[in-house]
N, C-alpha and C positions, 0 to 999 in steps of 0.2 A: 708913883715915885716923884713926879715935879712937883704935887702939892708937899710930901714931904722937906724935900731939897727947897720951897719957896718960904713954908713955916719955919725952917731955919735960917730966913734973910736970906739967902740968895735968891739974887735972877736964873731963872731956867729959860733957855731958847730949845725949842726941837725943831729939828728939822726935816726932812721925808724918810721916813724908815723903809729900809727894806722888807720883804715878804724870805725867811727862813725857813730851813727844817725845823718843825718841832722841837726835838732836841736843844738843836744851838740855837732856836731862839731863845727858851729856858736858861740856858746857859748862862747866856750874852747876857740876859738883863740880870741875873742875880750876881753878875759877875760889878755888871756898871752900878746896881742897888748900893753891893756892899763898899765900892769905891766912893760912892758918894755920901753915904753915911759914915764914913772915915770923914769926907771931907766935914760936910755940917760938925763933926764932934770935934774935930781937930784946927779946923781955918781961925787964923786966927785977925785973917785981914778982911773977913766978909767977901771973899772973892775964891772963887776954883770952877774949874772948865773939867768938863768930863766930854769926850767925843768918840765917836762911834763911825767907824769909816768900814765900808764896803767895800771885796774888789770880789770877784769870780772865786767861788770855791774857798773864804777867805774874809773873818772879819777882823778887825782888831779897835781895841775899846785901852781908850787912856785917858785917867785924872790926873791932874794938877790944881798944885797950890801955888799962890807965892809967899814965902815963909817968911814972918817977922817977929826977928828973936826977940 
């Protein structure tokens, strides 16, 4: 998925992933793939942040653009 998101001009930073259930690890990344391939198709300022945060029992995963009309 980074070499995808880097072919499309963006920087990719990773950081320490957690270890999940099977399941939601599947999940999770087909969830943050298809966010980020929104972004690559859509950005239209070469810049978007996708992050992926951990808590107990609990992930939650958010992209962003800055948009310019």
């Amino acid at each position: 998925m980074v070499v995808v998101v880097r072919l499309g001009g963006f920087q990719a930073l990773l950081g320490r992933p957690q270890a999940l259930p099977r399941g939601l690890d599947c999940a999770a990344y087909r969830i943050v793939q298809e966010a980020l391939t929104s972004v690559v198709k859509r950005a239209r300022t070469g810049r978007a942040w996708a992050t992926v945060a951990y808590a107990p029992g609990a992930i939650q995963a958010r992209s962003s653009m800055p948009w310019a009309g």
